[in-house]
DRENLOGU-264617 format. One record per atom (N, C-alpha, C): residue in three letters; x, y, z. Coordinates in steps of 0.05 Angstrom, whole numbers, plus 5000, padded with zeros to 4 digits. Each point is the difference from the previous one (the first is absolute). Example, Ala and Ser with C-alpha at 12.3 -4.5 7.8 and 13.67 -1.06 7.14 Angstrom:
<nodes>
ALA526448865156;ALA498250245000;ALA501850245000;SER499350214986;SER501650245001;SER498550225014;
</nodes>
This chain:
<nodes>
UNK829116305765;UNK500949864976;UNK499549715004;UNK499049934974;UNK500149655007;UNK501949834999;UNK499449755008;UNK502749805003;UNK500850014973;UNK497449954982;UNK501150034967;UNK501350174989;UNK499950215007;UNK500950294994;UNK502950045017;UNK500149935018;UNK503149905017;UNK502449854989;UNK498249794991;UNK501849704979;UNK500150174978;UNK498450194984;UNK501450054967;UNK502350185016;UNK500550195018;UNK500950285000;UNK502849815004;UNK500349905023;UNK502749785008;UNK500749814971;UNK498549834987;UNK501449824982;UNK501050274984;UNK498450224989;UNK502150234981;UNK501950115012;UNK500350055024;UNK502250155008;UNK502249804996;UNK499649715014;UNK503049734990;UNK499850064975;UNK498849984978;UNK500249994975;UNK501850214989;UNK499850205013;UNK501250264986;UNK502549995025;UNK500649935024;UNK503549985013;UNK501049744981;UNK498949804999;UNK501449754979;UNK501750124974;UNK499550194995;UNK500850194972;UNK502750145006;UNK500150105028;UNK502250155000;UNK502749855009;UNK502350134987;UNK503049845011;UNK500350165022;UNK500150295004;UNK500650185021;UNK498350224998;UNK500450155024;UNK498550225014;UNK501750205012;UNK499650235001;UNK501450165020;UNK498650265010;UNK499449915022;UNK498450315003;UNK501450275020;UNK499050224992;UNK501250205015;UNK498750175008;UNK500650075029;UNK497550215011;UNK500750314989;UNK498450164993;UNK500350314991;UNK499050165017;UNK497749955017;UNK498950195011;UNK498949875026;UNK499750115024;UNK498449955018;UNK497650215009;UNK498150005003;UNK498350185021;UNK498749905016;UNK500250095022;UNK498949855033;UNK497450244998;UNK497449754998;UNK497550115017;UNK500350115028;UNK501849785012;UNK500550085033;UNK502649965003;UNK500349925030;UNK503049915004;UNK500249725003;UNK497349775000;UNK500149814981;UNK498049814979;UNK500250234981;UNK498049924981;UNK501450284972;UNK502449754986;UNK500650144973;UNK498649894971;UNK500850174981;UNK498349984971;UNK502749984991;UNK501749804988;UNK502449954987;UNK499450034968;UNK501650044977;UNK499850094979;UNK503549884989;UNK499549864976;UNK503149854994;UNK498949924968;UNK502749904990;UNK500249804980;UNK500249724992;UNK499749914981;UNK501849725000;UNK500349904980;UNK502949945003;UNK501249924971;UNK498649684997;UNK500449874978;UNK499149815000;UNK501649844972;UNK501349784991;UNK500849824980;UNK498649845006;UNK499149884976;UNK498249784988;UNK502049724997;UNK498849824996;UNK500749724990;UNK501450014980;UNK497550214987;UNK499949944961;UNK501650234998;UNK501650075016;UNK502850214989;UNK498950425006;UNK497449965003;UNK499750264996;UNK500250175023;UNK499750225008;UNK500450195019;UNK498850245002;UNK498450075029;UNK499250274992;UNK499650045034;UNK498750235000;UNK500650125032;UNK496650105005;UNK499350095019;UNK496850045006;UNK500250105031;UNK497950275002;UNK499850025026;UNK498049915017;UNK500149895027;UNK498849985018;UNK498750215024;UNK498649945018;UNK500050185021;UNK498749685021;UNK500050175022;UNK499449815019;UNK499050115027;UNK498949875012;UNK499950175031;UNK500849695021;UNK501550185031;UNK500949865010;UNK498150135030;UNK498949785014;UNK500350045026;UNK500949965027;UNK502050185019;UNK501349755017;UNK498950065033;UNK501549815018;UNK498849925021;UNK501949995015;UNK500550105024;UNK502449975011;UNK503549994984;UNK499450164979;UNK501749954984;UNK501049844982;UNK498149804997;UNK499549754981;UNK498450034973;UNK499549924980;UNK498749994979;UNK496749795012;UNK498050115005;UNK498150005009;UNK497249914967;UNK501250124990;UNK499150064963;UNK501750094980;UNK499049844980;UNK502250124971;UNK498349884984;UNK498750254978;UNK499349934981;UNK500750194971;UNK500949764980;UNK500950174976;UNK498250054974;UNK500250184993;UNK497650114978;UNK501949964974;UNK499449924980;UNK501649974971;UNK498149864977;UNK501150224979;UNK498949854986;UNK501049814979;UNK499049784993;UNK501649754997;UNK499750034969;UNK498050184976;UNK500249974978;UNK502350034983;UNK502050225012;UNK502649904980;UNK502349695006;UNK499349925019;UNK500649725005;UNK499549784974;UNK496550075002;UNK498449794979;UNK501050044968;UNK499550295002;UNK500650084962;UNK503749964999;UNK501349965012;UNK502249925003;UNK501349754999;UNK498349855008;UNK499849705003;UNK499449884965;UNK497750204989;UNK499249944971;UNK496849945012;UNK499250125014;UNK496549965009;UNK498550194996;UNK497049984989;UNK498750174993;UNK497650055028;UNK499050164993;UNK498550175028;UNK497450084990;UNK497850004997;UNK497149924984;UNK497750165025;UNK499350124982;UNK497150075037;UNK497849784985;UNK498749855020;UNK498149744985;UNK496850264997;UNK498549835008;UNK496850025010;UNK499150185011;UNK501049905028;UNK500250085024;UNK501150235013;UNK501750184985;UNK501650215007;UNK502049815012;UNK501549735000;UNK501449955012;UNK502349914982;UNK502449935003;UNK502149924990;UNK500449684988;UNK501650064972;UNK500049664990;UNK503650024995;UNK501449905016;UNK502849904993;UNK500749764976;UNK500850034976;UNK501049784982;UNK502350004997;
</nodes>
């Protein structure tokens, strides 16, 4: 990925936590590849600024290391965030995404 492509993904992600008042997430499910390497599966509530509220699931995988968190990465998808917020979601040209 490029540096450019690094700087849009990071300034949208602040753009879209700046939005929220609260969060709450909850784990629902675990499955361990091994005995350390799980596929986690959850929700998360979420209140807005602008008053609104809605919930969305995640998943994630974790890997650990002597019993430590070694890796954690979360998969979600952020479009009911945006259309929530009052933002529209556009495919451009490119097959790629236009946030307004």
């Amino acid at each position: 990925m490029s540096g450019k492509a690094n700087a849009e993904i990071l300034k949208f992600r602040d753009g879209t936590w700046a939005a929220v008042k609260s969060r709450h997430h909850v784990l629902t499910d675990t499955y361990p590849k091994s005995h350390n390497d799980l596929m986690l599966m959850g929700t998360v509530a979420y209140e807005l600024k602008n008053g609104r509220k809605l919930k969305s699931e995640w998943a994630g995988r974790m890997y650990l290391v002597d019993g430590k968190i070694s890796f954690y990465q979360v998969y979600l998808d952020a479009s009911p965030l945006l259309v929530a917020q009052g933002k529209t979601i556009k495919g451009d040209e490119n097959g790629g995404l236009v946030i307004e």
